[in-house]
C-alpha positions in Angstrom: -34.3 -10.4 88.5 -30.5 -9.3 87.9 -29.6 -13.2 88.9 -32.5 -14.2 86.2 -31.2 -12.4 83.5 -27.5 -13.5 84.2 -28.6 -16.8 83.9 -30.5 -16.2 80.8 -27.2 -14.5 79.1 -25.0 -17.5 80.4 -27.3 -19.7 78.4 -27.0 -17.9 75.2 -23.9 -17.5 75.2 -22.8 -21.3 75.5 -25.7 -22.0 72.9 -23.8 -19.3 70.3 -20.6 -21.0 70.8 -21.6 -24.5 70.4 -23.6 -23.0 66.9 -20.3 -21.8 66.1 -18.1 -24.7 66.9 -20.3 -26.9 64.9 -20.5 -24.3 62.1 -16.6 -24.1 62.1 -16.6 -28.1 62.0 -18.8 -28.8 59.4 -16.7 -25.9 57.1 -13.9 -27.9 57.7 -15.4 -31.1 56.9 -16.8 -30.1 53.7 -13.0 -28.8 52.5 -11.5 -32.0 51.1 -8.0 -32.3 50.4 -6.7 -34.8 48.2 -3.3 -35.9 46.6 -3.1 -36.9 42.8 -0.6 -38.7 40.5 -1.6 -37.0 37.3 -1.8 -39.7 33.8 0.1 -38.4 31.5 -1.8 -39.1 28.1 -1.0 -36.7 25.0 2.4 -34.6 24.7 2.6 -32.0 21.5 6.8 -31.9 21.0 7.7 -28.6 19.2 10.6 -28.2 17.9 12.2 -26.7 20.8 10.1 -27.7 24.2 6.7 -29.9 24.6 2.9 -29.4 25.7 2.1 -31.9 28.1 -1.4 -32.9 28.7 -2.7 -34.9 31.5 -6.0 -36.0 33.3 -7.0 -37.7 36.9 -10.4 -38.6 38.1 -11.5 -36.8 41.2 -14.2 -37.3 43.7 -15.9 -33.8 45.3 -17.9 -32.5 48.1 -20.2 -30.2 48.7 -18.1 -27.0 48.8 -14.4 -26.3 48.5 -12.1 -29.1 47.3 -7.9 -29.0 47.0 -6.1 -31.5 44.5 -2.6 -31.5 44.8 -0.8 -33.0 41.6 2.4 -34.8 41.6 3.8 -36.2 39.1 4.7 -33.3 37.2 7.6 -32.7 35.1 10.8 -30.7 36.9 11.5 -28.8 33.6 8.1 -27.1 33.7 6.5 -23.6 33.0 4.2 -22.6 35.7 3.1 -19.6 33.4 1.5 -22.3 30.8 -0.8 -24.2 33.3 -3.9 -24.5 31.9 -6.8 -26.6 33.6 -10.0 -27.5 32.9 -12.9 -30.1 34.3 -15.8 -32.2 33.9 -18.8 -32.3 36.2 -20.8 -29.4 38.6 -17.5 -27.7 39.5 -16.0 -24.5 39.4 -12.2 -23.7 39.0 -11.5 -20.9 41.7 -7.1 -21.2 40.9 -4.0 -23.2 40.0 -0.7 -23.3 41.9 2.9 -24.2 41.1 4.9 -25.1 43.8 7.6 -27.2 45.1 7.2 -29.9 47.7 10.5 -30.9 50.2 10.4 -34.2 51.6 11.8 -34.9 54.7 14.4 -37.8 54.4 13.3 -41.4 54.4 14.1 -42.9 57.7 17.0 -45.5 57.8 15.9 -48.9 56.6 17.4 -51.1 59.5 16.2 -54.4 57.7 18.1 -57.2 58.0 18.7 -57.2 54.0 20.1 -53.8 54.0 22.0 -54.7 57.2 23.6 -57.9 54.9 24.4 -55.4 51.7 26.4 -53.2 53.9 27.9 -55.5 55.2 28.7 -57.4 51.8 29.9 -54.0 50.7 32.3 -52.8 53.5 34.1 -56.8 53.0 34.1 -56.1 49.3 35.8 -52.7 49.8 38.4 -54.2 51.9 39.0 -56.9 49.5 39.3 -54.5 46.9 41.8 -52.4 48.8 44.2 -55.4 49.4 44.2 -56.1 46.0 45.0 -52.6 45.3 48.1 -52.9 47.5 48.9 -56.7 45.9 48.8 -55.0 42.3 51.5 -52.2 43.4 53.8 -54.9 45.2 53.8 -56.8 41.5 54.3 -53.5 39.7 57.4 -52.6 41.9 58.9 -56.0 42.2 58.9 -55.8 37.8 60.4 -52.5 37.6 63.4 -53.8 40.2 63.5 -56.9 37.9 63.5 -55.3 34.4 66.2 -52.5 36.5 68.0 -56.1 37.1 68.0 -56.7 33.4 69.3 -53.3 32.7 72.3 -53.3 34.9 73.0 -56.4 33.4 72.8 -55.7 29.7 75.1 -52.5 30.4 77.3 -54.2 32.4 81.1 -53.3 30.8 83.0 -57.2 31.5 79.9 -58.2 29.0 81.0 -55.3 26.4 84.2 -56.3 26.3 84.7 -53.2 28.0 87.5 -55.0 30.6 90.2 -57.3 30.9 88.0 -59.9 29.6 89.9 -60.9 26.4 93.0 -62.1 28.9 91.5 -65.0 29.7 89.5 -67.4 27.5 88.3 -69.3 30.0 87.1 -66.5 32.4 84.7 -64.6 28.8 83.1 -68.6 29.0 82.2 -68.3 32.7 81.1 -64.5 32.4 78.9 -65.4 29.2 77.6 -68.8 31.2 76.3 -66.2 33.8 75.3 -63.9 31.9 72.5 -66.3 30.0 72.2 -68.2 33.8 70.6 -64.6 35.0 69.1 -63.1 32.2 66.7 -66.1 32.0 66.1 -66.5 35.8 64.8 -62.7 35.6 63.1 -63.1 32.6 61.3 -66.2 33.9 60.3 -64.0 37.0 59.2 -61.6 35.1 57.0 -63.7 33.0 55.5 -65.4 36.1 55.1 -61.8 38.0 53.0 -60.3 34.8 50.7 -63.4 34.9 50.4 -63.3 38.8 49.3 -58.9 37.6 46.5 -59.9 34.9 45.4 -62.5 37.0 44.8 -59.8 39.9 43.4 -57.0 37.2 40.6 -59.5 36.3 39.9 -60.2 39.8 40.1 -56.2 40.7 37.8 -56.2 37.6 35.2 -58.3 39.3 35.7 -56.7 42.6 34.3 -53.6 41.0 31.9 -55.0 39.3 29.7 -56.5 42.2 30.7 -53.5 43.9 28.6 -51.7 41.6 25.5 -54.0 41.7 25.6 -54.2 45.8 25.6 -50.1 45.5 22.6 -49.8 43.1 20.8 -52.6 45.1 21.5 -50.3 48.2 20.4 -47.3 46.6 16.8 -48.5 45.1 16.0 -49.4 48.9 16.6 -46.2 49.8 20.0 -46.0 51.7 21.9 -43.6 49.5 22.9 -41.6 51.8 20.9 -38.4 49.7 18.8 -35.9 50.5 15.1 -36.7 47.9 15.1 -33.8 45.8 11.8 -31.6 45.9 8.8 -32.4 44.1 7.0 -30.0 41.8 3.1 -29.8 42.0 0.4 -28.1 40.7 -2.5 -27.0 43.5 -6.1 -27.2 41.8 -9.0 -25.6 43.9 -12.7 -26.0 43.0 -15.9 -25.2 44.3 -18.6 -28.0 43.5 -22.4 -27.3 44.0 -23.0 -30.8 45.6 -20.8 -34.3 46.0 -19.6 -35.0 42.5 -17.6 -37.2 40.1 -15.4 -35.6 37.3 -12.0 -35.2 35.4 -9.5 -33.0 35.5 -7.8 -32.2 32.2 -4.9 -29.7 32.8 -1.6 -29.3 30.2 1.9 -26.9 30.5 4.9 -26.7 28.7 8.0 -27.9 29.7 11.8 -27.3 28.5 14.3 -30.0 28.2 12.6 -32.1 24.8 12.3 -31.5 21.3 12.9 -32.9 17.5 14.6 -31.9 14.4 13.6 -33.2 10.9 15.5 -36.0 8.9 14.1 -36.8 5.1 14.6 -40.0 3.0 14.1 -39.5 -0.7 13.3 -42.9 -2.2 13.1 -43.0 -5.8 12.9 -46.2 -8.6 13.2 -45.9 -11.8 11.1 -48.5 -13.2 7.9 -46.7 -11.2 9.3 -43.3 -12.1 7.8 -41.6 -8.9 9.2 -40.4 -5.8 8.3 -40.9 -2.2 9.5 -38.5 1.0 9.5 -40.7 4.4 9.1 -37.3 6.8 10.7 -38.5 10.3 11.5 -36.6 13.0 14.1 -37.6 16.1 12.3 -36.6 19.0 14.6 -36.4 22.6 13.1 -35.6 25.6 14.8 -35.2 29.1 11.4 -33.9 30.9 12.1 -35.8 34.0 8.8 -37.5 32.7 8.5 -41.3 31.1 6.0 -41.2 28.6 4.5 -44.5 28.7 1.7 -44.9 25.6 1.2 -41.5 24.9 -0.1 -40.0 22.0 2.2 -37.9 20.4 2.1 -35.0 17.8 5.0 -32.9 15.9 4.7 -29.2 15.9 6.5 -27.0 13.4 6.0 -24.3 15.7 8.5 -23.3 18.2 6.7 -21.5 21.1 10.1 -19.9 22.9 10.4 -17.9 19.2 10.3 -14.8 19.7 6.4 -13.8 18.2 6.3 -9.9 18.3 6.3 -7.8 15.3 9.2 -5.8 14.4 8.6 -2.0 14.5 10.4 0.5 12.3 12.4 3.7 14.3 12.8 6.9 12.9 15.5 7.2 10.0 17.2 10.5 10.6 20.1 11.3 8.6 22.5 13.9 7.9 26.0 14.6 6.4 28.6 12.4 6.8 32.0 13.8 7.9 35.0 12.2 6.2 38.0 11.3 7.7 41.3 10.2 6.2 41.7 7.4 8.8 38.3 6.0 8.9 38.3 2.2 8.2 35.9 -0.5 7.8 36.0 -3.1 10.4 34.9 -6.4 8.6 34.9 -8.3 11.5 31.6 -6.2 12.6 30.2 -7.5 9.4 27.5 -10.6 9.1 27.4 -12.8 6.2 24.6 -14.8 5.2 24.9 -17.8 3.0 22.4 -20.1 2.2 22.3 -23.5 1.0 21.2 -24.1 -2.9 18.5 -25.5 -3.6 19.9 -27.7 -6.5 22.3 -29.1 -4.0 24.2 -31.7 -6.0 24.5 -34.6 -3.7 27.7 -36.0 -2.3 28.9 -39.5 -3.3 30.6 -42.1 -0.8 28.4 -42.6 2.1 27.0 -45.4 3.6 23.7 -44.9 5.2 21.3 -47.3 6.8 17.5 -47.0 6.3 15.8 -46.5 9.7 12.7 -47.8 8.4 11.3 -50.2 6.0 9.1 -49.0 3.5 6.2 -51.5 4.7 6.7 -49.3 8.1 6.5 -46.2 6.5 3.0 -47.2 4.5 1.6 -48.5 8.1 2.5 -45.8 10.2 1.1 -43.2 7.8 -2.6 -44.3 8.0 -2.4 -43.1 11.5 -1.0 -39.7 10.8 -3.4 -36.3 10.2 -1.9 -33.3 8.9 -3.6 -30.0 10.7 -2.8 -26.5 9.9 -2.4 -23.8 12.1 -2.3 -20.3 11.5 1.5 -20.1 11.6 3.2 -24.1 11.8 1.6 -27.2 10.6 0.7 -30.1 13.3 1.2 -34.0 13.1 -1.2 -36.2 14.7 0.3 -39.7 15.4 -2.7 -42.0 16.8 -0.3 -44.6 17.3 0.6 -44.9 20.9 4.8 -44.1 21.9 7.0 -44.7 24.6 9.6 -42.3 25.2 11.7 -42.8 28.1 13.1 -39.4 30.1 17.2 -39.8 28.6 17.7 -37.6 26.2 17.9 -40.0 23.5 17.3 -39.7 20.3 13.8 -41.5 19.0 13.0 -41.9 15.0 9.2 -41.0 15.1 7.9 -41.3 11.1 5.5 -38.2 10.4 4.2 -39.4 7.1 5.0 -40.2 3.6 3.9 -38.6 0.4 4.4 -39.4 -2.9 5.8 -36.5 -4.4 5.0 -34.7 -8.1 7.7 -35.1 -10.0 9.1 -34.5 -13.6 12.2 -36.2 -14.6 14.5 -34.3 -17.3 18.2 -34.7 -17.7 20.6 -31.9 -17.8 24.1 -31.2 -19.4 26.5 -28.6 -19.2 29.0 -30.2 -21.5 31.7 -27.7 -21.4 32.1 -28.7 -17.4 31.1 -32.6 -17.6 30.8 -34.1 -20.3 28.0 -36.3 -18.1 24.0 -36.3 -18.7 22.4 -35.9 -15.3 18.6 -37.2 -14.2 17.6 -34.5 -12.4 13.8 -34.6 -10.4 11.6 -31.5 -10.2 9.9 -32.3 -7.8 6.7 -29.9 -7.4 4.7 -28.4 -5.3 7.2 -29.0 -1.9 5.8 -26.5 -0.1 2.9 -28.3 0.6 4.5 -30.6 2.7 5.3 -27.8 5.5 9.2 -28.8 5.5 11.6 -26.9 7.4 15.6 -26.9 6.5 17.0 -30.4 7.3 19.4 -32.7 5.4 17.5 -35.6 3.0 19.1 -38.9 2.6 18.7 -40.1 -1.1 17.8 -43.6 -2.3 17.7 -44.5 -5.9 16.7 -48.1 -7.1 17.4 -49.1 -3.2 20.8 -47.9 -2.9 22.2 -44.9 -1.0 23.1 -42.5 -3.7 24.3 -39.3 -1.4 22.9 -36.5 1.3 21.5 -32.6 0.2 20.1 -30.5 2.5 16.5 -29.0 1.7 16.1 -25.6 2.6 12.2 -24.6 1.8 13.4 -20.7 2.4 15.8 -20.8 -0.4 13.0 -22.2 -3.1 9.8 -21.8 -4.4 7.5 -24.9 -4.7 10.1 -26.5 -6.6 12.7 -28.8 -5.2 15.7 -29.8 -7.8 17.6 -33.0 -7.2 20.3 -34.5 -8.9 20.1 -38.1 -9.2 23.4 -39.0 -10.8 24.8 -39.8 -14.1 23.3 -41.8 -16.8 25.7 -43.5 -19.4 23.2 -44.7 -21.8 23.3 -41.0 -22.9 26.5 -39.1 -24.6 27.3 -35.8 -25.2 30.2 -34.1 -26.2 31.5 -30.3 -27.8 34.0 -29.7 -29.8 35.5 -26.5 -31.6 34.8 -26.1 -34.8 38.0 -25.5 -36.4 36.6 -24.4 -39.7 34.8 -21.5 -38.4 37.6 -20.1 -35.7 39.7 -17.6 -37.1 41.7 -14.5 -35.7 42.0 -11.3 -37.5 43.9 -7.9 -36.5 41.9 -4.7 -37.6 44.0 -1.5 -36.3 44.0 -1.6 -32.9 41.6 -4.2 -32.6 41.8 -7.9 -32.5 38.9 -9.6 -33.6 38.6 -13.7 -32.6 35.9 -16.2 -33.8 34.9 -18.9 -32.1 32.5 -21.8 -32.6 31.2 -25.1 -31.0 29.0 -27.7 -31.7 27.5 -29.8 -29.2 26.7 -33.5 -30.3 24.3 -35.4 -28.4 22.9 -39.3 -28.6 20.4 -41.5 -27.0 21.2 -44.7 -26.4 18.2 -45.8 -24.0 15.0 -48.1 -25.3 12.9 -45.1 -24.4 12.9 -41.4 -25.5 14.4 -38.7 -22.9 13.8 -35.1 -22.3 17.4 -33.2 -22.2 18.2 -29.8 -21.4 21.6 -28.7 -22.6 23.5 -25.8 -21.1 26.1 -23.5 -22.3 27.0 -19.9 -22.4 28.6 -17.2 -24.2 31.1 -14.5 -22.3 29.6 -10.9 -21.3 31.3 -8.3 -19.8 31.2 -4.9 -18.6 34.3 -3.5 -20.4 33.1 -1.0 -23.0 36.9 -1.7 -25.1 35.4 -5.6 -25.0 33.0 -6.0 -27.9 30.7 -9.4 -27.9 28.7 -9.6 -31.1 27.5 -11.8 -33.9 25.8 -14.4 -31.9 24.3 -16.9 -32.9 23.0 -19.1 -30.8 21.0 -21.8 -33.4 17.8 -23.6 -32.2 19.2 -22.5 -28.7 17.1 -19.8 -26.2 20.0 -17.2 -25.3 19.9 -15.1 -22.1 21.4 -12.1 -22.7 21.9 -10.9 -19.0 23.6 -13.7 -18.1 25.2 -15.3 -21.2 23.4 -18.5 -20.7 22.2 -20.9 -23.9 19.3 -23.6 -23.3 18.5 -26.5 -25.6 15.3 -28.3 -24.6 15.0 -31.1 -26.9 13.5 -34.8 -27.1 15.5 -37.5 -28.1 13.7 -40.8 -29.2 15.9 -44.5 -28.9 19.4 -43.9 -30.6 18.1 -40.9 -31.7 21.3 -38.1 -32.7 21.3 -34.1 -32.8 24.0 -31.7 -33.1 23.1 -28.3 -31.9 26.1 -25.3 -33.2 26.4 -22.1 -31.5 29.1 -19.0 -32.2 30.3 -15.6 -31.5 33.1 -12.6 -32.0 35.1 -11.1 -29.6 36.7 -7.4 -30.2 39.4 -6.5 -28.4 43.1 -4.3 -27.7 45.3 -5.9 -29.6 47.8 -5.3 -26.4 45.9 -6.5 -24.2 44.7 -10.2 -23.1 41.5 -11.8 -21.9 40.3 -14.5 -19.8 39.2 -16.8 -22.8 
């Protein structure tokens, strides 16, 4: 009975362990691992970093399945994987991590065998060329030392007992000429013999340099491979299926700043804004027919709100000694917004204005809740250098009101000036603007949208078809002493004529003095047909002039002041 049931047990027992072994083996078989080169197809470029979005195909069995994904950009943020798929799967988790190769073995082919070769002949070539080049260089210097000695010699300056013999100058001179042209010959020959062997040296090094890179794209550089990132994808599918993987993570090293053209013509009298932004990347990533979009938003900003600490204060104590430090104080400045633009540049149009109607058909505009986004559906190669590339964002035809504007007693000039409204739908941010009018380059501003409202002011140079000028009208300027006063009167009148076929809208400037000197009396104004602003002293004319139409607008004041005392007039 005992040697029954032993039997029995033994039985069991093997039977359990084969159930197990083939349990275990058919757990194994249904985890499938499989390596992945990920397709790059969108990237996002913010205006410091890039989203990269990618997909792969991927086959799955019954149970748990590893992708590993390789190419993946160096210069990535493991924090921003994100990963999705299509099909019956499950995403269980995501890795970041860094593969080492071992090296490649030694490639002991008979091509690499005749490069090294090639390259350790070259090198001695080069070498002995090296050493040729020195010999010439030292055998010059003991020549032109020759020369030297020669010229300084004191017979030839008369220096000796030359002058005792007639005969004996002749035969020192005759030698003289014999040896300065032998070493000058020498010379001559030993400087050609030194380019000829710097061209060859030249050569030398350049072949050098094409056996090197030859060596090194078959592997033989003689370097460890540097480590290659991947992202670890595991999934759990319900049965075997097909599906995609769509994962995307941002990565440093790539980004764009804005550039502007302002085109303008006068005979259309509208203006056109060609957005472009130079995109660099250095991802460590091609990107070969991608589709691209430009972010305003910069996702390494800092994004918390800014909370307000207690204010506590309390008595200051004074001291005698205490300073201000202003090298602890900040100054902001910011730029205008009626940036007057600067004269003498040359400047080359990236883009034709055919390209810049063409590429914005395939441009969307999408607003987010704090940036705006550009959609190119064009596709763009961008190659991993850190060049810069002109991508054109889109091109609007701006609203736009042309007026002139004078300020006579500065320039005695008329200015077209643009208003151009309604800029802040165009989700700028501060860049520099090129300006074209009537297809010349007139000058650069910079466009700030922080500094303005929706209106952007730009100066578009001088017209000479209308004049202006101001004079003082003697007739009403006197000066009169009342006590202890002096009182001074001064007027101006401001003449103004169009000599265009077609009327103009001008706004004239000038001002009157204020001050903030109680013993300083400004009074009697009068500032005509003109809008005065008494805070600031400023006088506005708005008029419309029709073809060689003429106005003269007069504007005057007093002045009260010590008698012993000047002013700044």
């Amino acid at each position: 009975m005992n040697k029954l049931l032993s039997t029995l047990l033994i039985i069991a027992l093997a039977n359990f362990s084969f159930n197990h072994n083939s349990n275990k083996k058919a757990n194994n078989k249904q985890k499938k691992i499989a390596v992945k080169k990920a397709i790059l197809k969108e990237a996002t470029v913010y205006t410091s970093g890039v989203q990269l979005r990618s997909k792969l195909s991927f086959n799955a069995v019954k149970g748990l399945n590893e992708m590993i994904i390789e190419e993946i950009s160096p210069s990535i943020d493991p924090q921003t994987i994100q990963v999705g798929a299509t099909g019956n799967v499950i995403i269980l988790d995501s890795k970041y991590s860094l593969f080492y190769p071992t090296d490649a073995p030694k490639d002991n082919s008979l091509e690499t065998i005749k490069l090294k070769k090639s390259i350790r002949l070259l090198n001695d070539s080069i070498e002995a060329k090296g050493y040729e080049l020195r010999r010439l260089n030292e055998s010059i210097a003991v020549y032109n030392e020759a020369k030297n000695i020669l010229q300084n010699n004191g017979l030839v300056k008369n220096k000796g007992k030359v002058n005792d013999s007639i005969h004996l100058l002749k035969e020192i001179i005759e030698f003289y000429a014999e040896k300065m042209n032998k070493i000058n010959r020498t010379v001559l020959d030993l400087s050609k013999q030194k380019n000829k062997s710097n061209k060859a040296l030249s050569k030398m090094n350049q072949r050098l340099s094409r056996l090197n890179e030859k060596l090194r794209k078959l592997g033989q550089s003689g370097r460890k491979q540097d480590p290659i990132p991947r992202i670890t994808i595991s999934l759990i599918a319900e049965t075997t299926t097909n599906g995609e993987i769509n994962f995307s993570y941002l990565a440093k090293n790539a980004g764009w700043i804005p550039l502007y053209d302002i085109r303008s013509k006068s005979s259309e009298g509208k203006i056109f804004m060609n957005y472009k932004a130079q995109v660099h990347q250095n991802t460590g990533l091609d990107w070969k027919n991608i589709k691209l979009s430009i972010s305003t938003n910069n996702p390494y900003a800092n994004k918390t709100k800014p909370e307000l600490n207690p204010w506590y204060i309390s008595y200051m104590s004074y001291r005698k000694d205490l300073k201000v430090n202003r090298n602890n104080l900040y100054e902001m400045t910011t730029v205008p917004s009626r940036a007057i633009t600067n004269m003498g540049y040359s400047y080359k149009a990236e883009e034709t204005e055919e390209e810049a109607i063409d590429a914005n058909e395939f441009t969307t505009l999408t607003h987010q809740l704090t940036a705006a986004e550009f959609k190119i559906d064009l596709p763009y190669n961008i190659v991993s250098n850190g060049e810069k590339h002109m991508v054109l964002v889109q091109k609007s035809e701006l609203e736009t009101n042309f007026k002139y504007y004078a300020v006579p007693k500065l320039d005695a000039s008329v200015y077209l000036v643009a208003e151009m409204l309604k800029i802040d739908e165009l989700q700028l941010i501060p860049s520099k603007a090129n300006i074209f009018f009537d297809g010349s380059y007139i000058g650069e501003t910079f466009i700030d949208p922080t500094t303005m409202n929706d209106t952007l002011y730009l100066s578009l140079g001088k017209d000479p078809n209308i004049a202006i000028s101001r004079k003082l009208i003697s007739s009403k300027c006197k000066e009169k002493t009342i006590g202890d006063k002096i009182e001074k009167y001064l007027a101006y009148a401001i003449e103004i004529k169009n000599m265009k076929s077609s009327k103009v809208e001008v706004v004239i400037q000038d001002q009157i003095p204020i001050t903030t000197n109680e013993d300083i009396i400004i009074d009697k104004i009068n500032a005509g047909k003109g809008q005065l602003h008494e805070r600031t002293g400023l006088i506005e004319w708005k008029t419309v002039l029709k073809p060689k139409d003429q106005k003269t607008y007069d504007f005057d004041y007093r002045i009260k002041f010590d008698k012993d005392k000047q002013i700044n007039i």
